[in-house]
N, C-alpha and C positions, 0 to 999 in steps of 0.2 A: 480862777478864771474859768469862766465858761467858754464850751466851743462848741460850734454851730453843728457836728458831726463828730461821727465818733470816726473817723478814719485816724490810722497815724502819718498819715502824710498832714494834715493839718496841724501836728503837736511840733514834728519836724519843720515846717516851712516856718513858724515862731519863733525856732532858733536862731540867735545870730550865724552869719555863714564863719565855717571855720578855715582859718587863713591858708593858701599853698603856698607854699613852698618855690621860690623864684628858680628857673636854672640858672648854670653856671655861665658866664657870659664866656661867647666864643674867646679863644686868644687871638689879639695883637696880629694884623695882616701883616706879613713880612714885607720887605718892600720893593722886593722882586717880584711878589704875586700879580698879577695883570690888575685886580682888584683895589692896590693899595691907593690911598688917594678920592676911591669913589665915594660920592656924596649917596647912593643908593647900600652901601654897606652898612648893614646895620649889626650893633652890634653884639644884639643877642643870638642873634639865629646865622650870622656869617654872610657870605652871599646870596645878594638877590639875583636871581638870573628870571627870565634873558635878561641880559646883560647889554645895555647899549653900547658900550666898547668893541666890543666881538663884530658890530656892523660895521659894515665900510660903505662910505658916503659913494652917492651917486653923482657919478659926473653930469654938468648941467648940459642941457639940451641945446 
């Protein structure tokens, strides 16, 4: 195959990309945690904050 430049960034970028490696998924929110329950918990990285829980509504005017 021919290539338009002799750089090795162009012989590189022809490669298929090489796969990584997933993390480990956070463990299981206990269900004492303030968090257990949250539809914003997600489950590879743990808690999302801020955290809408933590707010306290405003009394209406």
């Amino acid at each position: 195959m021919k290539y338009f430049t002799r750089s090795p960034l162009e012989r590189m970028m022809m490669q298929p990309p090489i796969a990584q490696a997933r993390p480990d998924p956070a463990p299981p929110v206990p269900q004492s945690h303030p968090c257990y329950g949250c539809k914003r918990l997600n489950e590879s990285s743990g808690c999302v904050l801020p955290c809408y829980r933590g707010v306290e509504r405003m009394p209406p005017r």
